[in-house]
C-alpha positions in Angstrom: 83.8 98.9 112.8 86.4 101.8 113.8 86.7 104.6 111.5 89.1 104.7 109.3 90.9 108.4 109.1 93.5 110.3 106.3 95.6 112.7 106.8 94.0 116.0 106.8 91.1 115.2 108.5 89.9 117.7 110.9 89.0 115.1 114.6 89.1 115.7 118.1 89.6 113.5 121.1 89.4 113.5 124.9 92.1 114.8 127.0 93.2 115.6 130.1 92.3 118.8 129.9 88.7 118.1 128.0 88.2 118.0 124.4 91.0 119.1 122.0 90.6 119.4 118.0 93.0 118.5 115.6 94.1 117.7 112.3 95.7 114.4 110.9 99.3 114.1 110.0 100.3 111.2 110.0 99.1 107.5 109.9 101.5 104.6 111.3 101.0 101.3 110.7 103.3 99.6 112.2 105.2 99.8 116.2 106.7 103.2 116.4 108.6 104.9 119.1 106.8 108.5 120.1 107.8 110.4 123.2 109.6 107.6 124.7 107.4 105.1 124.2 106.4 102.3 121.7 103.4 102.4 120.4 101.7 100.1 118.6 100.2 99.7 115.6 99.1 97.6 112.6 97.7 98.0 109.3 94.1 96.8 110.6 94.4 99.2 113.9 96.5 102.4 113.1 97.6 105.2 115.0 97.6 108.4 114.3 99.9 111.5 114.4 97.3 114.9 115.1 98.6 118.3 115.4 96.4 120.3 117.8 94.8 123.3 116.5 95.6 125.3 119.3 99.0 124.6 120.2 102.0 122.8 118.2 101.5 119.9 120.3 101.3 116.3 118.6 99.6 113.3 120.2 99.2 110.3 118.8 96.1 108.2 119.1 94.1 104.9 117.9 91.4 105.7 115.8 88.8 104.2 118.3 89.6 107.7 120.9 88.9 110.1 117.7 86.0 111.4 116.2 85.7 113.1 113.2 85.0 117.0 113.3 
């Protein structure tokens, strides 16, 4: 079973440029349109917002790419 995360919850994830840590802050549950795209979302598989802790950057992920820090 996938993780569930809240907001404020330290994770990191995989990107291009290796691993990058974050914090949680914000949870959508439903389609949303980020960065020109629509992602999608339900109440069974979220996505999250995550601010990076080394930059102001904000990506937004399905809980199955974080883990928990």
């Amino acid at each position: 079973m996938e993780t569930i995360f809240k907001i404020g919850d330290k994770v990191r994830w995989n990107s291009e440029a290796g691993y990058v840590t974050g914090t949680i802050i914000g949870i959508h549950t439903s389609d949303f349109d980020y960065k020109g795209y629509t992602h999608h979302a339900t109440p069974e598989e979220p996505q999250y917002e995550i601010k990076s802790d080394k930059s102001d950057h904000i990506a937004a992920h399905k809980g199955s790419a974080l883990m928990k820090v």
